[in-house]
C-alpha positions, 0 to 999 in steps of 0.5 A: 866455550859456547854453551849448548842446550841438548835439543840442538844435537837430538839429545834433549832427554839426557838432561832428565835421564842423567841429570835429573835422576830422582833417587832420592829425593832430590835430582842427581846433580844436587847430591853430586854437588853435595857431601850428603852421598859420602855420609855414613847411613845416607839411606839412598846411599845402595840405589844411588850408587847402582844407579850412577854406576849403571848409567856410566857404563851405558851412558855413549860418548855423543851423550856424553858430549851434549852434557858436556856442551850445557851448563854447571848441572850437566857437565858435573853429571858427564864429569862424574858419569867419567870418573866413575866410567873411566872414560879415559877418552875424555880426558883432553875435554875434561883438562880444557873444561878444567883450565877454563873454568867456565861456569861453577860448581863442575870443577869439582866433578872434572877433579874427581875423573881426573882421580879416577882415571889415575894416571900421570897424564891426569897429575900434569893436569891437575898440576897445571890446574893449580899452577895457574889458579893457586896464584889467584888469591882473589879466586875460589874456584876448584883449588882444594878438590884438585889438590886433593885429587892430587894427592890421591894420585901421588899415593896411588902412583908413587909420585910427588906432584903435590909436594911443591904446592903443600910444602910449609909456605908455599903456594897452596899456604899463600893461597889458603891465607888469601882466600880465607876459609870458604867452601870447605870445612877444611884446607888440610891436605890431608882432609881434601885427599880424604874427601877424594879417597870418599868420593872414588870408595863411592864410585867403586860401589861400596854402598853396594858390598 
């Protein structure tokens, strides 16, 4: 998928306004992009999550779109923008930009809309993802954001999708001993569903109750 600058569909403000948010310190990508917005006492924890929650509820489709058609900053701002909008609409986009997996670091923010839009439709992607990715133990892309997406819909839907990939052995074990441990501090099952559950606690505006 050809990468697209915002300018060329009349769209050039949506990197600084959506992307390029300063709340706290440093632009909205790069706390989206790191674990400093799920930690306890995060003093921009309040005005972050307002923000981000206001502009998924405003943020319109083609704006959407032209984030999407960029670069690893902007599809990961759309992606998050989804999730916590529910924009059950981009669902198709999100599962081909998944499955590409073009550019890095946005995986993780197509993961967590999948989590949050919390359907089976969004278990078959996720199961799809990690069919094709968990056998490529040369590759650390988006495996355990996805596993523990997964996770988190199986207890939401009483379903049982994850349970091939996590049983004793089995692909996500194979996985993790090829790869080693990199990215994460953690390949439980358990702690990768508990960092979903933290994300979607945040997109659900806790910092704010």
């Amino acid at each position: 998928m050809p990468s697209e600058h915002p300018d060329k569909t009349g769209h050039g403000y949506v990197i600084e306004r959506y992307v390029m948010r300063m709340d706290s310190g440093h632009p909205r990508y790069l706390e989206l992009n790191s674990a400093h917005l799920l930690r306890p006492g995060w003093p921009h924890a309040e005005r972050f999550a307002r923000h981000l929650i206001d502009d998924a509820a405003t943020i319109t489709d083609e704006e959407l779109e032209a984030l999407l058609a960029y670069e690893w900053r902007s599809r990961l701002t759309a992606a998050w923008l989804i999730g916590v909008g529910r924009r059950a609409s981009f669902r198709e986009r999100i599962e081909s930009l998944l499955l590409a997996s073009e550019v890095c670091y946005s995986g993780g923010g197509y993961c967590f809309a999948l989590a949050r839009l919390g359907t089976r439709a969004d278990s078959e992607i996720l199961t799809t993802y990690l069919d094709q990715y968990l056998s490529r133990t040369d590759l650390h892309y988006d495996q355990p954001a996805a596993l523990g997406s997964l996770l988190r819909l199986d207890a939401q839907l009483g379903t049982h999708y994850a349970d091939r990939f996590t049983q004793p052995d089995g692909p996500w074990h194979r996985w993790v001993k090829g790869v080693g441990r990199l990215g994460y501090p953690s390949h439980s099952p358990a702690e990768l569903r508990r960092w979903t559950d933290l994300q979607c606690d945040f997109a659900n505006g806790w910092p704010l109750l």
